[in-house]
C-alpha positions as CSV (number, residue, x, y, z in Angstrom):
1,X,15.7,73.2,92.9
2,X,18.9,71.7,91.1
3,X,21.6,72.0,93.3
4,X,24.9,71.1,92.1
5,X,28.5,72.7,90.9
6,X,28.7,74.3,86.9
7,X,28.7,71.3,84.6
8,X,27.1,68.9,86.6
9,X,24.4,68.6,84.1
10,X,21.5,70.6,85.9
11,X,20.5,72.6,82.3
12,X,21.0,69.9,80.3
13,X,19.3,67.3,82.0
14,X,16.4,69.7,82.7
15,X,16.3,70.6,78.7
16,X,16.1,66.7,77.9
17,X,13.0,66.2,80.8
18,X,11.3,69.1,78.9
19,X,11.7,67.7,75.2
20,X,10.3,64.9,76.6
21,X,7.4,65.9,78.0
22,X,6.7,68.3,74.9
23,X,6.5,71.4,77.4
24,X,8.2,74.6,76.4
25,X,11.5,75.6,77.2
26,X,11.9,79.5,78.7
27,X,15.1,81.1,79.9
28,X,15.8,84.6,79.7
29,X,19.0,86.1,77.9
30,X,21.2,87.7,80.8
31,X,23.8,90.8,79.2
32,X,24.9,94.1,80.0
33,X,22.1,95.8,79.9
34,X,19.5,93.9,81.1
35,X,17.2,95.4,83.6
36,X,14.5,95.1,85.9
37,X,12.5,96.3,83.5
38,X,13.4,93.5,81.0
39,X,13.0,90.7,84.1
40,X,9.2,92.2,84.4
41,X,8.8,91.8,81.0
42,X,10.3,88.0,80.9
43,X,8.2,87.2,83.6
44,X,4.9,89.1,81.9
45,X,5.9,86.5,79.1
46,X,5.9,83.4,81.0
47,X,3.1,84.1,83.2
48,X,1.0,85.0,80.4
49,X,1.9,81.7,78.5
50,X,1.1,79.2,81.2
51,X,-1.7,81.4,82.6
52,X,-3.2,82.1,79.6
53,X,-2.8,80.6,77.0
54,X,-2.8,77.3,79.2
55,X,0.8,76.0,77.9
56,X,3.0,74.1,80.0
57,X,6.0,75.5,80.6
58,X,9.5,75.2,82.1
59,X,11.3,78.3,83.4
60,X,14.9,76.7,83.8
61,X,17.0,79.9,85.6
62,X,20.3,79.7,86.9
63,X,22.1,81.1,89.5
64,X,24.5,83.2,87.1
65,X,21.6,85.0,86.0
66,X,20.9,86.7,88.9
67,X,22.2,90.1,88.3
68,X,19.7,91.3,91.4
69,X,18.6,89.8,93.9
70,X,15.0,90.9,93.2
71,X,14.8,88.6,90.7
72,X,15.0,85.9,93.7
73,X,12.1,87.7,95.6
74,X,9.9,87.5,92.4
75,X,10.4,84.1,92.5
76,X,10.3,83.3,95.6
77,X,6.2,85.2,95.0
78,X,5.8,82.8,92.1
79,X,6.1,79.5,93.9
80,X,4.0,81.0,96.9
81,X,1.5,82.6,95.5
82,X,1.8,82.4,91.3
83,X,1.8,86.1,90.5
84,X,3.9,89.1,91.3
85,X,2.2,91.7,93.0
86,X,1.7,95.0,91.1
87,X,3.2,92.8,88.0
88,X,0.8,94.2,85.5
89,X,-1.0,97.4,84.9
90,X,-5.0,97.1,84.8
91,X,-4.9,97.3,80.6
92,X,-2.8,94.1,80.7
93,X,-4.9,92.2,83.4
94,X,-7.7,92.8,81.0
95,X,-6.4,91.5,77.9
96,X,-5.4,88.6,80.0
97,X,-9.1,87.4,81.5
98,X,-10.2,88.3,77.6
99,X,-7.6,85.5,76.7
100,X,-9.3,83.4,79.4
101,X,-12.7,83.9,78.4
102,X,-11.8,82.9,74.8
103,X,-9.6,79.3,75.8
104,X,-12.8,79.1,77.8
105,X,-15.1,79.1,75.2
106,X,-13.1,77.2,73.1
107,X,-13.6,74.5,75.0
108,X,-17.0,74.6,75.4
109,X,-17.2,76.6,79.0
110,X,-19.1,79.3,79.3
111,X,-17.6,82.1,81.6
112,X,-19.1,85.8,80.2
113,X,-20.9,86.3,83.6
114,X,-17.8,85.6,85.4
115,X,-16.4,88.3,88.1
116,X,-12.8,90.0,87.3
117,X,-12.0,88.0,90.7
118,X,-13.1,84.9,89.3
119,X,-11.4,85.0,85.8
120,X,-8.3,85.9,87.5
121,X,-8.4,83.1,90.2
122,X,-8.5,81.0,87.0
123,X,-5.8,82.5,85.8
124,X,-3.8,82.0,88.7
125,X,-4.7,78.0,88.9
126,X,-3.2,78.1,85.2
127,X,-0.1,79.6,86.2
128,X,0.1,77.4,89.5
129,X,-1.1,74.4,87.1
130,X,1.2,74.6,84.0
131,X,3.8,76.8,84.9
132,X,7.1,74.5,86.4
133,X,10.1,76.8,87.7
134,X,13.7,74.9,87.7
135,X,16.1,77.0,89.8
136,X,20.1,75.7,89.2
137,X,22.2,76.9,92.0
138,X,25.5,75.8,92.8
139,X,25.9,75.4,96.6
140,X,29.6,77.0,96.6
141,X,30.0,79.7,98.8
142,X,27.8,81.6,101.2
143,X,25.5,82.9,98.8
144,X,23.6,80.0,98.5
145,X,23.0,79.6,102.5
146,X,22.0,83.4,102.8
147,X,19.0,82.9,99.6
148,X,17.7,80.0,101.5
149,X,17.3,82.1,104.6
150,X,15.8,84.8,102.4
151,X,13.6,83.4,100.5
152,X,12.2,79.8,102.3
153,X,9.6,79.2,99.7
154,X,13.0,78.1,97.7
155,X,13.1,74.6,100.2
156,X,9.4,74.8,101.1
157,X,7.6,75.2,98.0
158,X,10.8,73.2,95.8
159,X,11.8,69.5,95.2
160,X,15.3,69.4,95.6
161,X,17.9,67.7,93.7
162,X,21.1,67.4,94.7
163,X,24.1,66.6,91.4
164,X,27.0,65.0,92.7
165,X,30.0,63.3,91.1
166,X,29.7,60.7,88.8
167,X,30.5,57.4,89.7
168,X,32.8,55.3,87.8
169,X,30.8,53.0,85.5
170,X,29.0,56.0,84.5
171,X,32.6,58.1,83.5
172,X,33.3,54.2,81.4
173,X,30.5,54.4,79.8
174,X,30.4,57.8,78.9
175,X,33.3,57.7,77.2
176,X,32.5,53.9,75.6
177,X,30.2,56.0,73.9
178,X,32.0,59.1,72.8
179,X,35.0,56.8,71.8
180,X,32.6,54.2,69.9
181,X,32.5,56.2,66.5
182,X,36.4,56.6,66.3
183,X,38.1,54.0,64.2
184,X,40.1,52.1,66.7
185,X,40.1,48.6,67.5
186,X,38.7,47.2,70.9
187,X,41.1,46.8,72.5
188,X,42.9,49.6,72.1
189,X,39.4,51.4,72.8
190,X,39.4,49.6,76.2
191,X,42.3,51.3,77.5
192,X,41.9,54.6,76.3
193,X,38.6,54.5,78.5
194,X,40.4,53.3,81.1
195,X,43.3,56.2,80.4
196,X,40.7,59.0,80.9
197,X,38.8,57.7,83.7
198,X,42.6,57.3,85.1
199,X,43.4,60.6,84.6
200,X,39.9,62.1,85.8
201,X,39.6,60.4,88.9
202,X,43.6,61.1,89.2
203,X,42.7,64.9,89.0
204,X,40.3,64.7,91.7
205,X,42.3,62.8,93.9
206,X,44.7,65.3,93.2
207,X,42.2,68.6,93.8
208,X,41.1,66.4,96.8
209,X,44.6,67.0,98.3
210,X,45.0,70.2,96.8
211,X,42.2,71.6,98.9
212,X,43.4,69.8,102.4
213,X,47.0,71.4,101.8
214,X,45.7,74.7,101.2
215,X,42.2,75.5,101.8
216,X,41.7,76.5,98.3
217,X,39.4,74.0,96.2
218,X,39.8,73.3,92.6
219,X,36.5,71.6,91.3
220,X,36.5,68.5,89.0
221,X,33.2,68.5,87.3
222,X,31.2,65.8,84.4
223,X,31.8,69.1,82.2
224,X,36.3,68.6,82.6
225,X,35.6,65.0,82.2
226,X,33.8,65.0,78.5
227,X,36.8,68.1,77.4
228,X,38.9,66.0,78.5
229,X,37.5,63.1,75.9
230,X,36.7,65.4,73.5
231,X,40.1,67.0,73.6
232,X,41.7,63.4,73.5
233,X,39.6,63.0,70.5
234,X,40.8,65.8,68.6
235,X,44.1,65.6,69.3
236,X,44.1,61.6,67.9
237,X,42.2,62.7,64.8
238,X,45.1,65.7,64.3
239,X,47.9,63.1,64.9
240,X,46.2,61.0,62.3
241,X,46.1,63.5,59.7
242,X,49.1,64.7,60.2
243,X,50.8,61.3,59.7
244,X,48.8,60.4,56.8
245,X,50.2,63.3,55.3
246,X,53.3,62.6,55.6
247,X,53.0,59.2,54.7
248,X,51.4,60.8,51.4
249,X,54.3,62.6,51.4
250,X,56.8,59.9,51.5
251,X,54.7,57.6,48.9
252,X,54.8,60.8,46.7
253,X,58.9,61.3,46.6
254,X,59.2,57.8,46.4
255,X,57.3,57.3,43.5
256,X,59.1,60.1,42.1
257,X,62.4,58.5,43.0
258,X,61.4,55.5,41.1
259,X,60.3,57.2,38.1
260,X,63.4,59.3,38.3
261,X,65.4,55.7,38.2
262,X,63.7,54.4,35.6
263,X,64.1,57.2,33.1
264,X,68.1,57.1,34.1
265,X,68.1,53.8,33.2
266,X,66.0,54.5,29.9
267,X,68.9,57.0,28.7
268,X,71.4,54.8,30.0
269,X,69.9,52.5,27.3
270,X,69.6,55.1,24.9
271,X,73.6,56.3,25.6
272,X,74.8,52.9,24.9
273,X,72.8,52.7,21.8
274,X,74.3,55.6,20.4
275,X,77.8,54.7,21.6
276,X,79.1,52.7,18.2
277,X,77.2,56.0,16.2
278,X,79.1,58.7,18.7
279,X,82.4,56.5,18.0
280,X,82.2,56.5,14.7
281,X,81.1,59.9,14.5
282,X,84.5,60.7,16.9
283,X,86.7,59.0,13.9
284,X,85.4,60.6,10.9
285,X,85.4,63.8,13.1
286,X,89.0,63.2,13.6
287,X,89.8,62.0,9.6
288,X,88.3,65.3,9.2
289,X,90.6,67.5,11.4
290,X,94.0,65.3,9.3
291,X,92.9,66.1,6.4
292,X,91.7,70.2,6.8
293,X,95.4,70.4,8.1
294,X,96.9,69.0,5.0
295,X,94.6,71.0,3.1
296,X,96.2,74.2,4.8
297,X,99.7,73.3,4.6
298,X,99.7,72.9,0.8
299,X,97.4,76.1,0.7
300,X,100.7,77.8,2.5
């Protein structure tokens, strides 16, 4: 039993302990439209995996995915008693102590004089044996009391975990290591850990207050802190871009500024080259004009 507020870690901490052990990971896939009859069905499936086929596996369910509250109740059987009653028709149960019968004899036991009551003790012990349930609950409002006085097997028959806050040399490392791969230097690293610790543990000192003032609470969870960092993150990486952009930018037009100068001063060149040619060309054009004039007057 993971108790603890959204984004304390509860899934992902149980999905890491399961990796590790190489068990196998089962949650089922809450919409509109599920039923009771897809819940039965879900737990057919994990029942008949660990019971089985003798696989460990972790049934990680969350408190958000309990659209009824019978899926509590068939729980709550589980952890007592490892089965639902009435779970499966007689068809089913058969196929199952068939499945039993052949692990068995895989494994070099022989069990084809067995009773039904026998093979299905077995299968029991399996489910009891490899099947490990993790129930994530947030303890925020009075839900969570009322389940527990429900359904006791959820304290009795459950090691409890409680996820709190984290403390502060874990929110400076956490974000030493999502900050290590960015391209800044030390120092400058050093204090932009210190900056989001600062303004995560400002929050909840803040949200603290918030909730004396008012009676409402506003909760500060692991989950803020790394969007917070990762937000911080993104935001540097778009100021970046967009100021190496416009430093292209401005290396761009300046190049083109200095290659506009340089061909001015190219025709510049070329102007005062042709300067003695133009002048001359400005006198003979002028000996031209005298002399078409004269040319006309006589022709008058």
């Amino acid at each position: 039993l993971l108790v603890g507020i959204g984004g304390s870690g509860r899934q992902s901490l149980t999905k890491l302990a399961t990796f590790i052990a190489n068990y196998e990971l089962f949650q089922i896939e809450v919409n509109k439209s599920y039923s009771i009859n897809d819940w039965k069905n879900d737990l057919k499936k994990v029942l008949k995996r660990s019971g089985a086929d003798g696989k460990h596996v972790v049934f990680l369910f969350s408190d958000l995915q309990i659209k009824d509250e019978t899926f509590l109740e068939d729980i709550s059987m589980i952890l007592t008693t490892g089965e639902v009653p009435n779970l499966f028709a007689p068809d089913e149960k058969a196929n199952i102590l068939e499945r039993i019968q052949t692990s068995a004899q895989e494994k070099g036991k022989d069990l084809q004089e067995s009773s039904f009551a026998k093979l299905y003790s077995m299968f029991l012990e399996n489910v009891k044996s490899n099947l490990h349930i993790v129930l994530a609950i947030s303890p925020i409002g009075p839900s969570f009391r009322n389940r527990l006085r429900m359904f006791p097997s959820l304290i009795n028959s459950c090691t409890i975990d409680w996820f709190t806050e984290w403390p502060e040399d874990a929110l400076e490392k956490v974000a030493n290591n999502f900050l290590e791969e960015m391209d800044l230097p030390d120092d400058l690293r050093k204090r932009c850990v210190v900056m989001c610790n600062h303004f995560h543990l400002g929050v909840k000192r803040m949200s603290d207050r918030f909730e004396k003032e008012t009676k409402r609470c506003n909760y500060v969870t692991p989950t803020s802190y790394l969007e917070l960092i990762l937000t911080f993150k993104s935001l540097l990486n778009g100021k970046k871009d967009e100021i190496l952009n416009l430093k292209t930018r401005y290396e761009m037009g300046l190049g083109k500024l200095e290659f506009a100068s340089s061909q001015v001063s190219v025709m510049q060149n070329q102007l005062t080259d042709l300067r003695p040619q133009l002048l001359e060309t400005s006198d003979e054009t002028e000996k031209l004009m005298i002399k078409i004039e004269q040319d006309t007057i006589q022709v008058e």
